[in-house]
Backbone bond lengths (Angstrom), bond angles and torsions (degrees), N, CA, C in turn:
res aa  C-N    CA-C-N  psi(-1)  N-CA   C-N-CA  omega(-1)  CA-C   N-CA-C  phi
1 X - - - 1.441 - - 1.513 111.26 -
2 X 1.262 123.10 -39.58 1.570 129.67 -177.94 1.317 86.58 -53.97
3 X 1.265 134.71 -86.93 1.673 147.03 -136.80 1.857 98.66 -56.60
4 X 1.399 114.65 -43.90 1.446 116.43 171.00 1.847 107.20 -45.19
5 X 1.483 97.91 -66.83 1.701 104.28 -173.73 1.370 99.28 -48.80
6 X 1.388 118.46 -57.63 1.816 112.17 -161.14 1.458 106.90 -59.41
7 X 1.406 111.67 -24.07 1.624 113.19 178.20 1.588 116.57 -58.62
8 X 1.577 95.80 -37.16 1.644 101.28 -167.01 1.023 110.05 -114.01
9 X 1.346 115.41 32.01 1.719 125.97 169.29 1.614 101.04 -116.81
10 X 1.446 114.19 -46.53 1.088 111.65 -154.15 1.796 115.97 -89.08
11 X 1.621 100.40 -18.19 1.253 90.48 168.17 1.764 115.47 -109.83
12 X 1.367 90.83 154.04 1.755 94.48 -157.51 1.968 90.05 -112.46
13 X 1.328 105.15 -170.91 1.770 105.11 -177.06 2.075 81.67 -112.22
14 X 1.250 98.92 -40.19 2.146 82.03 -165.69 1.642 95.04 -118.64
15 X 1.308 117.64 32.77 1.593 118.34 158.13 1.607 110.06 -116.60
16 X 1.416 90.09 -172.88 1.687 118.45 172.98 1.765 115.61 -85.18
17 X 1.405 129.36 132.34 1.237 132.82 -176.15 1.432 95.81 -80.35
18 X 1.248 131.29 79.04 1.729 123.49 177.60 1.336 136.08 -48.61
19 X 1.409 114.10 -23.39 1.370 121.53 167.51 1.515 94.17 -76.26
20 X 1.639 135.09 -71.19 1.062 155.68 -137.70 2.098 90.89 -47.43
21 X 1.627 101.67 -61.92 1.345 130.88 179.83 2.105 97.72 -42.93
22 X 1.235 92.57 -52.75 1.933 97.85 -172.25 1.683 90.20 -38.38
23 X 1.934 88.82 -77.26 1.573 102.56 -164.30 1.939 109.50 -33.41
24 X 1.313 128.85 -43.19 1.423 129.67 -167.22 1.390 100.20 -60.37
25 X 1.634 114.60 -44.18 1.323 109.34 -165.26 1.687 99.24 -87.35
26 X 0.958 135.17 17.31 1.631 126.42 -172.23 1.495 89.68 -112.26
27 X 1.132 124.13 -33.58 1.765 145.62 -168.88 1.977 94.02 -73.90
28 X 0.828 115.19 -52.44 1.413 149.25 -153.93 1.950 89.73 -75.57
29 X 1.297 106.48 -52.23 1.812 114.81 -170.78 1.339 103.01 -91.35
30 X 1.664 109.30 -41.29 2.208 87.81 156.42 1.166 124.17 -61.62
31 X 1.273 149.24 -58.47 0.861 168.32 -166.96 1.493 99.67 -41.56
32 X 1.585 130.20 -58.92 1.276 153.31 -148.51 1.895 74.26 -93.11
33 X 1.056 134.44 -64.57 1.594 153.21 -153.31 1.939 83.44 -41.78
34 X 1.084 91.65 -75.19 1.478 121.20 -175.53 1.306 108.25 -34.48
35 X 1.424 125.98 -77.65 1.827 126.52 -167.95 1.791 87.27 -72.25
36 X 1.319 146.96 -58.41 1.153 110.46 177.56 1.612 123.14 -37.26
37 X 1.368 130.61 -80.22 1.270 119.91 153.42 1.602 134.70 17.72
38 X 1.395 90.10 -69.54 1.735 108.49 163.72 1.258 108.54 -59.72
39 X 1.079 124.32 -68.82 1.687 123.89 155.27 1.563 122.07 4.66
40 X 1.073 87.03 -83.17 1.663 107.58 -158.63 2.316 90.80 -77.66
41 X 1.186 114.57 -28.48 1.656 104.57 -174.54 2.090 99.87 -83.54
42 X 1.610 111.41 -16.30 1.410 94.56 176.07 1.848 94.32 -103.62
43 X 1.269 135.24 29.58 1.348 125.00 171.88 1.786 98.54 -55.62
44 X 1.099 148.32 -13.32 1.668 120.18 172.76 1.662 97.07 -138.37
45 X 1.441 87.08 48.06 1.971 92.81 162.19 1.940 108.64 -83.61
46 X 0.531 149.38 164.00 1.322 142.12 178.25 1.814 103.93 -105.74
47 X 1.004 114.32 125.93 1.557 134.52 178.13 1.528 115.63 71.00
48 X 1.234 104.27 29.28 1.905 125.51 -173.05 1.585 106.23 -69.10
49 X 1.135 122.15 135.05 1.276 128.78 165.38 1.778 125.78 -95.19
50 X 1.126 119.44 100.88 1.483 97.01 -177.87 1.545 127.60 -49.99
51 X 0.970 122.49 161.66 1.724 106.90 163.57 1.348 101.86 -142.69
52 X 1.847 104.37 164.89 1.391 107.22 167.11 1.591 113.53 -131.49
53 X 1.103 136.44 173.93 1.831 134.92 -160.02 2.138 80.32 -85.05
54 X 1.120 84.56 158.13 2.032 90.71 153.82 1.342 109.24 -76.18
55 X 1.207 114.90 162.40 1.361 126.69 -174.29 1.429 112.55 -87.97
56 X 1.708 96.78 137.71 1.435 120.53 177.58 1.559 116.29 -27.73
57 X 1.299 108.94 -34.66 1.759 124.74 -163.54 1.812 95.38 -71.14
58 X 1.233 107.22 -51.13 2.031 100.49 164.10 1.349 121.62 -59.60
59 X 1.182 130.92 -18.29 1.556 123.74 175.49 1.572 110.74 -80.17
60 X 1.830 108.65 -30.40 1.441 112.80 -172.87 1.433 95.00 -96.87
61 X 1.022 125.31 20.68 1.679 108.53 174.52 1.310 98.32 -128.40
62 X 1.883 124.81 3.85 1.268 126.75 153.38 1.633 106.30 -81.05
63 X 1.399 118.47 -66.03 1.264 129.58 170.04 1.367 106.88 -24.41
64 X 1.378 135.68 -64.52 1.370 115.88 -166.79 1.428 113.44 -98.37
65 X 1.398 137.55 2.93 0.987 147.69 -151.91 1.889 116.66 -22.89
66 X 1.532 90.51 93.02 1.324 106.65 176.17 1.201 108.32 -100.39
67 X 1.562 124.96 144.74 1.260 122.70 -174.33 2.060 84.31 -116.36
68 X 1.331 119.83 179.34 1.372 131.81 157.55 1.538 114.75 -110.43
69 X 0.896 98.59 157.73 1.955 109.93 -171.72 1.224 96.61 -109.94
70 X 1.169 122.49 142.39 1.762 130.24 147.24 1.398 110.93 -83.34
71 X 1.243 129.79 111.77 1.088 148.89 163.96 1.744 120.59 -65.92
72 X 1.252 118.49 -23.08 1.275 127.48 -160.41 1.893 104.43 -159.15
73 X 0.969 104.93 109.90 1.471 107.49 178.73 1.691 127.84 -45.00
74 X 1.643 121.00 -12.71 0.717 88.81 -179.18 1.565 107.76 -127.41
75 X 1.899 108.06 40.33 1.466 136.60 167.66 2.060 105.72 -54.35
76 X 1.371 75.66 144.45 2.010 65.52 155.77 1.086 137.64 -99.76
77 X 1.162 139.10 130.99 1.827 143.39 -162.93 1.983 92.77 -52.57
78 X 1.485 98.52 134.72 1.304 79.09 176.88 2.010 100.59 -98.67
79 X 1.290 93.87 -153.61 1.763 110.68 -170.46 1.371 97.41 -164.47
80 X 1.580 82.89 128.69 1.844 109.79 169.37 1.581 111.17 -85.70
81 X 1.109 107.74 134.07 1.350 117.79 163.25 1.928 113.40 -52.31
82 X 1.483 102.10 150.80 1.220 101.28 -160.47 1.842 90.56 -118.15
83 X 0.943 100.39 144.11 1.970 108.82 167.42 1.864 104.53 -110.99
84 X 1.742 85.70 153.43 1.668 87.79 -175.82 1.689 90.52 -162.72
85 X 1.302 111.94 171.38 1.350 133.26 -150.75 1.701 98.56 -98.11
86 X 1.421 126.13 114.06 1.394 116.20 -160.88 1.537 116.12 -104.79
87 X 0.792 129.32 116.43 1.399 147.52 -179.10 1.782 99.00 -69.94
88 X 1.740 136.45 135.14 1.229 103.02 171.80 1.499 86.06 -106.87
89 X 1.397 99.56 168.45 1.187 124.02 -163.01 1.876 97.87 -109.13
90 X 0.798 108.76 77.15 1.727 113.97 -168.10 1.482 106.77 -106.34
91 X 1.389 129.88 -171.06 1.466 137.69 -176.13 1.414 97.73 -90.88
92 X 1.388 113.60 135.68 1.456 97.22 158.86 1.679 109.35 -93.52
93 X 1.533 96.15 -167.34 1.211 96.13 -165.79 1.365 87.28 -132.82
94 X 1.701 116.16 -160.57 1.815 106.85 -151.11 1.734 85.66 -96.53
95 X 1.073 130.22 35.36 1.556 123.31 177.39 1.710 97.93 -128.67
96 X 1.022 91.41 -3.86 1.910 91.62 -165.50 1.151 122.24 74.76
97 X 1.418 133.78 30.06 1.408 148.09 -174.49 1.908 90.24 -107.43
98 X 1.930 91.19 125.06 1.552 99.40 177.70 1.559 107.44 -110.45
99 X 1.457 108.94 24.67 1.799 109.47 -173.79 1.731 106.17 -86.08
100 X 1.431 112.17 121.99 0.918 111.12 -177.16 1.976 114.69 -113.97
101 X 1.150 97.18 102.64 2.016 108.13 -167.27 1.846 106.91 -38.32
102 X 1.488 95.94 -50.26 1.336 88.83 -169.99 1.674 135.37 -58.02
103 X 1.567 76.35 -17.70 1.872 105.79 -170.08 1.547 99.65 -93.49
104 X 1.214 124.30 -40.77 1.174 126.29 -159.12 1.731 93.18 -80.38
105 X 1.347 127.31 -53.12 1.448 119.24 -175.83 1.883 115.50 -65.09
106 X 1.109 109.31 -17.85 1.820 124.10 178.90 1.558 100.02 -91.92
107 X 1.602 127.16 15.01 1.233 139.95 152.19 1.469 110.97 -106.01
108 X 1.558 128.00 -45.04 1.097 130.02 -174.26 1.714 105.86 -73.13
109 X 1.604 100.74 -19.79 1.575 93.29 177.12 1.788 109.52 -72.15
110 X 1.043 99.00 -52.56 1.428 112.72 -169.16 1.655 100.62 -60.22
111 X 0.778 112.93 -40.14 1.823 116.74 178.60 1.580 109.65 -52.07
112 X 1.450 96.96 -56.38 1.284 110.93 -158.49 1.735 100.49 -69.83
113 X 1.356 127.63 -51.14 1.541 136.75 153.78 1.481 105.20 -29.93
114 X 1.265 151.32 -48.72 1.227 154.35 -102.98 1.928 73.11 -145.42
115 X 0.959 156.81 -59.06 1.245 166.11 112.24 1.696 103.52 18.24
116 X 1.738 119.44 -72.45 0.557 123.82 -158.93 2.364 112.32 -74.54
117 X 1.251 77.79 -34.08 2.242 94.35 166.13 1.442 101.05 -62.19
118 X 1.424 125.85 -55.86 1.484 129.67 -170.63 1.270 102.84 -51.66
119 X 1.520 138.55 -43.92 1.366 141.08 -130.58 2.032 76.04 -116.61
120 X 1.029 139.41 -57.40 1.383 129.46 -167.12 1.897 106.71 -82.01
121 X 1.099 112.83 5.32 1.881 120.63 -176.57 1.640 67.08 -90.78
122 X 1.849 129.97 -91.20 1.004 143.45 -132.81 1.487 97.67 -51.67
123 X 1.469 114.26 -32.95 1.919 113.64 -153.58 1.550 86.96 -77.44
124 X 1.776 127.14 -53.99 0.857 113.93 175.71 1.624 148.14 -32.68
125 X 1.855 89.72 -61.25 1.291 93.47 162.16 1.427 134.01 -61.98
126 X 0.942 120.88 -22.88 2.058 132.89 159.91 1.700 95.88 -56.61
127 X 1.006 133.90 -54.84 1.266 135.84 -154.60 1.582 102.89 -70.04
128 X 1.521 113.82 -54.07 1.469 105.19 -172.75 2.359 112.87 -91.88
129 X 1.136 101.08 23.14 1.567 125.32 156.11 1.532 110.44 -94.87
130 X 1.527 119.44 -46.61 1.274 121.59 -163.11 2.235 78.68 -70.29
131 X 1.370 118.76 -58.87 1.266 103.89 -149.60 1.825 101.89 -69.66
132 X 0.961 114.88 -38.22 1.358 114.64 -178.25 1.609 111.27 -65.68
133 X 1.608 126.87 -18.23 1.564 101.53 167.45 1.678 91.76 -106.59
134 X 1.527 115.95 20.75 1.740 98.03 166.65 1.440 121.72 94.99
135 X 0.877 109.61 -15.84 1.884 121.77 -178.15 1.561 88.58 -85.14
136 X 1.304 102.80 147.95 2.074 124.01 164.13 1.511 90.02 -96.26
């Protein structure tokens, strides 16, 4: 019965699905979790490229896809920011490997933190649904 209510609370016709949005960004920090990972296990591959996912900010500017209106002709057209697939641009070393450990784990920190807000936003929001239809 909860999962019915949270269904028909949470999605709106001219809002944001807020759980729906959690799950993208939790999807979004494995995903990122993962090719770092890869990262840091080919650090003494010889001619290795690190990589990183595009940023979260392109999935939510697919997700909500708002465009802007000109209201007045002589407004300026606006422009969306664009996401793209990031190559880092690091030192190589005499094998041609551009993975850099120190950088790559001061991503896994921040990920993993960024992981850890996603997972206590989501618990929260479950928590004040559970009290408002009454269930512990």
């Amino acid at each position: 019965m909860l999962q019915a209510d949270l269904a028909r609370f949470t999605t709106h016709d001219s809002g944001t699905d807020v759980l729906d949005l959690a799950t993208r960004r939790m999807k979004w920090l494995q995903n990122r979790e993962s090719v770092l990972a890869g990262n840091i296990a080919n650090a003494n591959t010889p001619g290795y490229a690190a990589h990183d996912v595009s940023q979260f900010a392109g999935i939510l500017n697919d997700h909500l896809s708002v465009s802007l209106a000109r209201t007045e002709t002589d407004h300026l057209a606006g422009t969306a920011p664009r996401s793209s697939i990031t190559l880092n641009a690091g030192n190589n070393s005499l094998d041609g490997n551009q993975v850099d450990l120190e950088t790559e784990l001061e991503k896994i920190t921040a990920t993993d933190d960024q992981q850890r807000l996603a997972t206590n936003t989501y618990s929260t929001y479950m928590s004040m649904f559970s009290i408002v239809l009454g269930s512990s």
